[in-house]
Chimera marker file (.cmm) of the C-alpha trace (Angstrom):
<marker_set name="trace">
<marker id="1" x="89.954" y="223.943" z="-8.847" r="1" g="1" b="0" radius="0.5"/>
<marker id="2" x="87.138" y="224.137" z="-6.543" r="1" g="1" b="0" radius="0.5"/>
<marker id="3" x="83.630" y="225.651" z="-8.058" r="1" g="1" b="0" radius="0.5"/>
<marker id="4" x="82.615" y="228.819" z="-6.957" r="1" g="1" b="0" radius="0.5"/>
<marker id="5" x="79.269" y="228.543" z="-3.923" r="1" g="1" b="0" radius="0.5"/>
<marker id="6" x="76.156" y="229.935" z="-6.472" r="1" g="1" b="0" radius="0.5"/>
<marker id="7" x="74.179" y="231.929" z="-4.446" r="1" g="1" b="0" radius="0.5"/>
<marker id="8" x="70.907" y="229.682" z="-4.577" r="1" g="1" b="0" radius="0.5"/>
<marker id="9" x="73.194" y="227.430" z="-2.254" r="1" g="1" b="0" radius="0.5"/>
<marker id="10" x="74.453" y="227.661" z="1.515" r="1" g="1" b="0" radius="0.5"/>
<marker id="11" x="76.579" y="225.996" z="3.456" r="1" g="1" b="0" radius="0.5"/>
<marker id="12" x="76.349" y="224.932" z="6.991" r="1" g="1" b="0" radius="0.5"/>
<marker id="13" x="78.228" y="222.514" z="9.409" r="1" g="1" b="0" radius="0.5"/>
<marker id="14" x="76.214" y="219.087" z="8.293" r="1" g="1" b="0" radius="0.5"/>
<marker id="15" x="73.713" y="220.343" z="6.176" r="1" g="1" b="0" radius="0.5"/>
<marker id="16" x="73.073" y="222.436" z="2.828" r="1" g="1" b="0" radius="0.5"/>
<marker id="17" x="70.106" y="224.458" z="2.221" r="1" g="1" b="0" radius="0.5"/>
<marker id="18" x="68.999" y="224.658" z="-2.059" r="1" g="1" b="0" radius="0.5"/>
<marker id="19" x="66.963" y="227.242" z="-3.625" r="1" g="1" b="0" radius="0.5"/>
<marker id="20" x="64.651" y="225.118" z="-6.014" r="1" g="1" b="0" radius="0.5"/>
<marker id="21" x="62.161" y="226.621" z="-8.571" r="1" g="1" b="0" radius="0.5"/>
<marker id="22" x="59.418" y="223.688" z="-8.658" r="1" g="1" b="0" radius="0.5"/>
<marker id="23" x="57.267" y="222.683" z="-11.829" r="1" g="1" b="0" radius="0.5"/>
<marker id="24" x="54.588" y="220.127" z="-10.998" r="1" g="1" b="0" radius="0.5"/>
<marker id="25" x="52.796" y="218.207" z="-13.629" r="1" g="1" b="0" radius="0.5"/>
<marker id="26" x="55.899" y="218.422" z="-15.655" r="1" g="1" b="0" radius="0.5"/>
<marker id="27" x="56.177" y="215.822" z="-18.166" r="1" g="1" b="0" radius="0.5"/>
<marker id="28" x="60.059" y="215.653" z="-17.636" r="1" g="1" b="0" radius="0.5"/>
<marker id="29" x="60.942" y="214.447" z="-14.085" r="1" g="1" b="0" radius="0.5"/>
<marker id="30" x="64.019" y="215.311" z="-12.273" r="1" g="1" b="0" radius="0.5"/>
<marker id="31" x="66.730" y="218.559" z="-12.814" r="1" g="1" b="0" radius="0.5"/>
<marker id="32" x="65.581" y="220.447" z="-15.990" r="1" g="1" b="0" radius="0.5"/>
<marker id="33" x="67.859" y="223.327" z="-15.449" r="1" g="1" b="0" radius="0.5"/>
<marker id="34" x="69.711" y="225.694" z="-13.258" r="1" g="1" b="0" radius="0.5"/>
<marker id="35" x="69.085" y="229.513" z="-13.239" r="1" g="1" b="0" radius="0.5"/>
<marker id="36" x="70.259" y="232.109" z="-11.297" r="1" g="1" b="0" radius="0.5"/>
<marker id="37" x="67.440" y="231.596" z="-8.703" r="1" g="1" b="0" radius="0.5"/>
<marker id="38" x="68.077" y="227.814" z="-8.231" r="1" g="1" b="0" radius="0.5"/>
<marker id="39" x="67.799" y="224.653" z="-9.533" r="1" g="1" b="0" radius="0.5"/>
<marker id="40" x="64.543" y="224.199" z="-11.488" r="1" g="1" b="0" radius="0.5"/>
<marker id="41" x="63.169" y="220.806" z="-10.638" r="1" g="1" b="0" radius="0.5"/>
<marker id="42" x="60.321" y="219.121" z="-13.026" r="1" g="1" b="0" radius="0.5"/>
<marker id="43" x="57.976" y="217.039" z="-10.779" r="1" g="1" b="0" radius="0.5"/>
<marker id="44" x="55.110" y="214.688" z="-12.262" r="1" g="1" b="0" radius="0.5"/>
<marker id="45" x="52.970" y="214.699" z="-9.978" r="1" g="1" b="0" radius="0.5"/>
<marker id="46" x="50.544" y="217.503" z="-9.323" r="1" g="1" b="0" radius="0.5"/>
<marker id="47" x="50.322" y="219.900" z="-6.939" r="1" g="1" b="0" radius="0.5"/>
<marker id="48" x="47.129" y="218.373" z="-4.576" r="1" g="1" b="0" radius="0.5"/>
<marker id="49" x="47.624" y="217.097" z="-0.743" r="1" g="1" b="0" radius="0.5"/>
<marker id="50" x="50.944" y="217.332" z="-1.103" r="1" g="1" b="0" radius="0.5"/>
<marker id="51" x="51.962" y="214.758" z="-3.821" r="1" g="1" b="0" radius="0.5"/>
<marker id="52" x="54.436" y="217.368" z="-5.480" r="1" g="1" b="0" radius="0.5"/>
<marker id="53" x="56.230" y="218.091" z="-2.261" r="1" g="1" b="0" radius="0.5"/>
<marker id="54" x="56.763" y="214.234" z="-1.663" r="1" g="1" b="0" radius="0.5"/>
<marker id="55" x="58.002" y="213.786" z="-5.144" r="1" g="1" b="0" radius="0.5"/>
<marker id="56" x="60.378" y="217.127" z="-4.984" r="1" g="1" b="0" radius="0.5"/>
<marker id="57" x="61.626" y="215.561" z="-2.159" r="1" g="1" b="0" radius="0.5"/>
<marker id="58" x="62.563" y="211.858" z="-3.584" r="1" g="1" b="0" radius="0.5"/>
<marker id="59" x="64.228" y="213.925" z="-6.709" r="1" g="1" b="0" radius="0.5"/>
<marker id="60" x="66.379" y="215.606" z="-4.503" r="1" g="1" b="0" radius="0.5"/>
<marker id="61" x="67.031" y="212.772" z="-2.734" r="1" g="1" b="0" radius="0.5"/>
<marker id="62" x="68.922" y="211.227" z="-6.087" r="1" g="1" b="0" radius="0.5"/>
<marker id="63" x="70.522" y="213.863" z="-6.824" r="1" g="1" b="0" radius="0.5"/>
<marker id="64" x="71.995" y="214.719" z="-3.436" r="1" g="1" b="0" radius="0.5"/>
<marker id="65" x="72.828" y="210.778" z="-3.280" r="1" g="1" b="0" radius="0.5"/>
<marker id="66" x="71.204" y="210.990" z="0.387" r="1" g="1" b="0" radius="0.5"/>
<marker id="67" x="67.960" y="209.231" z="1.754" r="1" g="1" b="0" radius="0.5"/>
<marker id="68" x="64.781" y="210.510" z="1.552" r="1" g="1" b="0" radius="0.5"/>
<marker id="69" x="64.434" y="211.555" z="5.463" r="1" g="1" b="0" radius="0.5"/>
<marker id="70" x="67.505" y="213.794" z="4.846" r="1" g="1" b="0" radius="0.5"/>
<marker id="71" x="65.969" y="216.171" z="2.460" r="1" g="1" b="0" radius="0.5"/>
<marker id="72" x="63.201" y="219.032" z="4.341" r="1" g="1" b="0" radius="0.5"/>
<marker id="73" x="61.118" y="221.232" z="2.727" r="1" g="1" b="0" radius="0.5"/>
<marker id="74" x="62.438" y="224.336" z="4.973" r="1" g="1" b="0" radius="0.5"/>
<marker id="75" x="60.128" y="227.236" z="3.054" r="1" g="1" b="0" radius="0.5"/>
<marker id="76" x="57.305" y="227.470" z="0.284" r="1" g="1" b="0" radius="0.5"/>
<marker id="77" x="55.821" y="223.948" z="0.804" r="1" g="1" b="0" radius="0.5"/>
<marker id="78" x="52.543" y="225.778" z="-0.576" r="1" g="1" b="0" radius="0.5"/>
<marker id="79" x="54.551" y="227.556" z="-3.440" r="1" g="1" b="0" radius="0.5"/>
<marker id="80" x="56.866" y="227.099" z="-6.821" r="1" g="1" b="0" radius="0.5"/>
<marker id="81" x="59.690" y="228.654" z="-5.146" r="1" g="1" b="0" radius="0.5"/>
<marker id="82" x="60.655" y="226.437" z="-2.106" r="1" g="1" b="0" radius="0.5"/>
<marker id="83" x="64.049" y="226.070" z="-0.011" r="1" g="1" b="0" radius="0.5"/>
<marker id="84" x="65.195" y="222.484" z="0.819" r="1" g="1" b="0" radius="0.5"/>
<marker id="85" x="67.376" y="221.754" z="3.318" r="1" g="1" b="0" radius="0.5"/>
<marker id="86" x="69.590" y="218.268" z="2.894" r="1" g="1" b="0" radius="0.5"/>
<marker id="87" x="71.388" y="217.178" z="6.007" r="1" g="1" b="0" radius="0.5"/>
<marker id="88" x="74.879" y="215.047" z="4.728" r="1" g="1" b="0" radius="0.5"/>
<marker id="89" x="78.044" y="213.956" z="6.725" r="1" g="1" b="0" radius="0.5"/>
<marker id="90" x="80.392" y="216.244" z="4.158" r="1" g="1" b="0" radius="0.5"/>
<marker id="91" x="78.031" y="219.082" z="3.152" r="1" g="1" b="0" radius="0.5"/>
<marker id="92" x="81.399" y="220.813" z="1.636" r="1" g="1" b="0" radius="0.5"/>
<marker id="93" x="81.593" y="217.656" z="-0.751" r="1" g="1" b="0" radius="0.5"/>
<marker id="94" x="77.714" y="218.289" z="-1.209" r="1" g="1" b="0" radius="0.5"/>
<marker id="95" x="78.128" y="221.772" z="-2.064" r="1" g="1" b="0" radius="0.5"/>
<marker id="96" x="80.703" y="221.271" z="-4.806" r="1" g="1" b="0" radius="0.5"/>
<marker id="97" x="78.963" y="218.416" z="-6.372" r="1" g="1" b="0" radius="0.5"/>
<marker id="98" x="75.656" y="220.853" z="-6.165" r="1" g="1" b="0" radius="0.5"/>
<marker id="99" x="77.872" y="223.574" z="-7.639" r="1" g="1" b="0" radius="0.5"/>
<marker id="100" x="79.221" y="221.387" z="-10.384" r="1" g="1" b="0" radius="0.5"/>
<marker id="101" x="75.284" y="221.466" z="-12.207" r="1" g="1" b="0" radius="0.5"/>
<marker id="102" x="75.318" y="225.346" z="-12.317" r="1" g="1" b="0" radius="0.5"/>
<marker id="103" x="78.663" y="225.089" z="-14.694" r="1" g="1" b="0" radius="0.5"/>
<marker id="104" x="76.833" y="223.163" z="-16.763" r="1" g="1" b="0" radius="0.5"/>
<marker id="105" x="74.205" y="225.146" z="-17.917" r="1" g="1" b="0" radius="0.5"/>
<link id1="1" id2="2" r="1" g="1" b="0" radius="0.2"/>
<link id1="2" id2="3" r="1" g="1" b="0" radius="0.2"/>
<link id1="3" id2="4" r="1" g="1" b="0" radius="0.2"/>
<link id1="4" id2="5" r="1" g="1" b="0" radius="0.2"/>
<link id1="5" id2="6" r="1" g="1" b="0" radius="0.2"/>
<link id1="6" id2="7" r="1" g="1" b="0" radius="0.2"/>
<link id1="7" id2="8" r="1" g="1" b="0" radius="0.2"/>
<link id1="8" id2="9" r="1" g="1" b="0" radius="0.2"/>
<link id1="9" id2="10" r="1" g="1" b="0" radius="0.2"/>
<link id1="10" id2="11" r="1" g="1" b="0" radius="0.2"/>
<link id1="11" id2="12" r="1" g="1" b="0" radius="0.2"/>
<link id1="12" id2="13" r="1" g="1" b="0" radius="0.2"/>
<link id1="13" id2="14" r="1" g="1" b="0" radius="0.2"/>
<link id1="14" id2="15" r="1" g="1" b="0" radius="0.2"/>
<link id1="15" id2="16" r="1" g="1" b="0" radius="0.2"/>
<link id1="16" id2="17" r="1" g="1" b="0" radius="0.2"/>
<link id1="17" id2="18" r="1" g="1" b="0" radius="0.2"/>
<link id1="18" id2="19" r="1" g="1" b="0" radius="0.2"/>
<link id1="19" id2="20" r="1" g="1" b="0" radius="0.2"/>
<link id1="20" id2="21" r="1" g="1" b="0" radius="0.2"/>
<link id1="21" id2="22" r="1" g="1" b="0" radius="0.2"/>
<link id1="22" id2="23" r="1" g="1" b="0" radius="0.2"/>
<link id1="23" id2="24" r="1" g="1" b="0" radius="0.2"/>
<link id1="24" id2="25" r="1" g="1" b="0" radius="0.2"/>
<link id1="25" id2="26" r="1" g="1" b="0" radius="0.2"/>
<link id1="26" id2="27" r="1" g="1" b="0" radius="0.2"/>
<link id1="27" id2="28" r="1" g="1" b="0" radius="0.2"/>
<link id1="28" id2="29" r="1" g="1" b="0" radius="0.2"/>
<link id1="29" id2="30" r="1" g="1" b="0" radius="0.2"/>
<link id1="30" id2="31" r="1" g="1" b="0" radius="0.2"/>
<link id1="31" id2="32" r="1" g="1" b="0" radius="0.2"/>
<link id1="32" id2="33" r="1" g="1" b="0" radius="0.2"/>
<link id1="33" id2="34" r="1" g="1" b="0" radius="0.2"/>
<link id1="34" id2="35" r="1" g="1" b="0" radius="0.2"/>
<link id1="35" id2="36" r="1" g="1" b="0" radius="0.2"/>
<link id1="36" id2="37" r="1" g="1" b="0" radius="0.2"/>
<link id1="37" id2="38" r="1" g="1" b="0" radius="0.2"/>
<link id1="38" id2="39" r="1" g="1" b="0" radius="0.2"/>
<link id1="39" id2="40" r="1" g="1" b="0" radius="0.2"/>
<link id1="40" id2="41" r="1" g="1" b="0" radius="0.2"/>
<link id1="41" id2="42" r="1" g="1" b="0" radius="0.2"/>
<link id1="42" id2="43" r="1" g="1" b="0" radius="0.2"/>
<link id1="43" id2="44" r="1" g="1" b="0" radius="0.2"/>
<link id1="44" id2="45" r="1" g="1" b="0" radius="0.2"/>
<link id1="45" id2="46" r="1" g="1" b="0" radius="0.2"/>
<link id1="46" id2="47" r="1" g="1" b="0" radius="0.2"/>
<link id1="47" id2="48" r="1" g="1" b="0" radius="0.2"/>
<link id1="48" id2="49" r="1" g="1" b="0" radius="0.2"/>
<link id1="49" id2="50" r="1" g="1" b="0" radius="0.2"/>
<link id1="50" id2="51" r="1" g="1" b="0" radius="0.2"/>
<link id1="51" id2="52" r="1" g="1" b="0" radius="0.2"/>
<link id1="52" id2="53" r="1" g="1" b="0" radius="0.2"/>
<link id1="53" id2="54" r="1" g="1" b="0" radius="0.2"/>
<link id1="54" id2="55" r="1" g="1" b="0" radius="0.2"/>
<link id1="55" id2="56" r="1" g="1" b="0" radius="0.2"/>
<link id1="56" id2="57" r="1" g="1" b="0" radius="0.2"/>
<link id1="57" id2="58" r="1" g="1" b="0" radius="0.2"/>
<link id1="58" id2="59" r="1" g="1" b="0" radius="0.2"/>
<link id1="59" id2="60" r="1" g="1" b="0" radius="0.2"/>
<link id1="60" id2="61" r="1" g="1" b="0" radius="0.2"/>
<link id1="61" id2="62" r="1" g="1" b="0" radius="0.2"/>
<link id1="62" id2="63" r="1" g="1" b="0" radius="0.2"/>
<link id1="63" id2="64" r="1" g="1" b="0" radius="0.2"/>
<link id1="64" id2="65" r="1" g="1" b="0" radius="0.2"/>
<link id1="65" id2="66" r="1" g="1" b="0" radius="0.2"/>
<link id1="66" id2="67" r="1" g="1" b="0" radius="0.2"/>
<link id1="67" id2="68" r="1" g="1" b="0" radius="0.2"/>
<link id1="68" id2="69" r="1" g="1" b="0" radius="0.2"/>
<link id1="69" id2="70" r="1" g="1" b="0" radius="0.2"/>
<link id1="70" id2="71" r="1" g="1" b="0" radius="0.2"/>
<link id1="71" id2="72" r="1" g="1" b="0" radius="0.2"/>
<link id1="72" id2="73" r="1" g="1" b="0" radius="0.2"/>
<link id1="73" id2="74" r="1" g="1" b="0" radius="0.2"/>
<link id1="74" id2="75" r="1" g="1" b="0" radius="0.2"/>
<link id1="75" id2="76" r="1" g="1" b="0" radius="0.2"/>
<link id1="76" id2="77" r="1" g="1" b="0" radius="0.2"/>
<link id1="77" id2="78" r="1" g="1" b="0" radius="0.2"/>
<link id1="78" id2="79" r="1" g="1" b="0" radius="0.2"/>
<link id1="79" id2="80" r="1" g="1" b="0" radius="0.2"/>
<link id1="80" id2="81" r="1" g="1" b="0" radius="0.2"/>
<link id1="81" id2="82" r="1" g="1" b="0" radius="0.2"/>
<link id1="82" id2="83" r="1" g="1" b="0" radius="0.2"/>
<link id1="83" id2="84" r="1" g="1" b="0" radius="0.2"/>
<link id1="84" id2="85" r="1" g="1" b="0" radius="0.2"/>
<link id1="85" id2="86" r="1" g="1" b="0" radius="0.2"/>
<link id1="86" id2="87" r="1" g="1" b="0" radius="0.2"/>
<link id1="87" id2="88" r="1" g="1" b="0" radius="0.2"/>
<link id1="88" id2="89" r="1" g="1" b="0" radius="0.2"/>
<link id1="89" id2="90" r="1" g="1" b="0" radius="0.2"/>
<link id1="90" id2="91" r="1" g="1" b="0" radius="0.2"/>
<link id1="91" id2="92" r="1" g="1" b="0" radius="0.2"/>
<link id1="92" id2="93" r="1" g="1" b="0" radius="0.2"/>
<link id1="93" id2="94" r="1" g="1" b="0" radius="0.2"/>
<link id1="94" id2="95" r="1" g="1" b="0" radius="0.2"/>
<link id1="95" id2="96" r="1" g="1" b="0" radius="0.2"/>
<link id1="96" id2="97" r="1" g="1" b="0" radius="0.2"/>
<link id1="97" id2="98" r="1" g="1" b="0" radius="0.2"/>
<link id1="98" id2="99" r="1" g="1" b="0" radius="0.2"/>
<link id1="99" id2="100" r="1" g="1" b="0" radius="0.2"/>
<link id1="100" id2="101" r="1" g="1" b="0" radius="0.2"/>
<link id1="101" id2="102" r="1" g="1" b="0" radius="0.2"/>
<link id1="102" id2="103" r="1" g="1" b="0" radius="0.2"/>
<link id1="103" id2="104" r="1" g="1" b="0" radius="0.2"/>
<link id1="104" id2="105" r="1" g="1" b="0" radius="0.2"/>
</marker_set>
């Protein structure tokens, strides 16, 4: 049985685009959680010249099981509450897998 799409997660032809709630300066790095407003990432670096975008970046990286170049900070690169945008061969695959984390919450 396929997962249901959450709606902090879209689908296009080669790419999917993720809702993420940032915390920088977390002492916990990677996924903490996922809410109704997206997946809540901790980062440990802080938020100065950029350091937390890199490292959001790298985490979603891992967890999308793509490289680094394929993940884009699409909106809020000065805020908590960004969009991310990972390009993938199979973004349907990437969507389900994505999916999968909300179920476990």
């Amino acid at each position: 049985m396929t997962p249901a799409i959450p709606p902090w997660l879209r689908i296009g032809d080669d790419f999917v685009t993720v809702e993420i709630v940032a915390r920088p300066g977390s002492p916990r790095r990677g996924l903490l959680r996922v809410e109704d407003r997206g997946l809540v990432i901790g980062i440990g670096s802080p938020p100065e010249k950029g350091k937390a975008n890199q490292e959001l970046v790298e985490i979603m990286a891992e967890i999308a099981g793509v490289p680094r170049s394929a993940v884009s900070i699409l909106r809020g690169a000065s805020s908590r509450t960004k969009v991310v945008r990972v390009a993938c061969a199979n973004a349907k695959a990437l969507a389900e897998r994505l999916s999968v984390l909300s179920l476990k919450r």
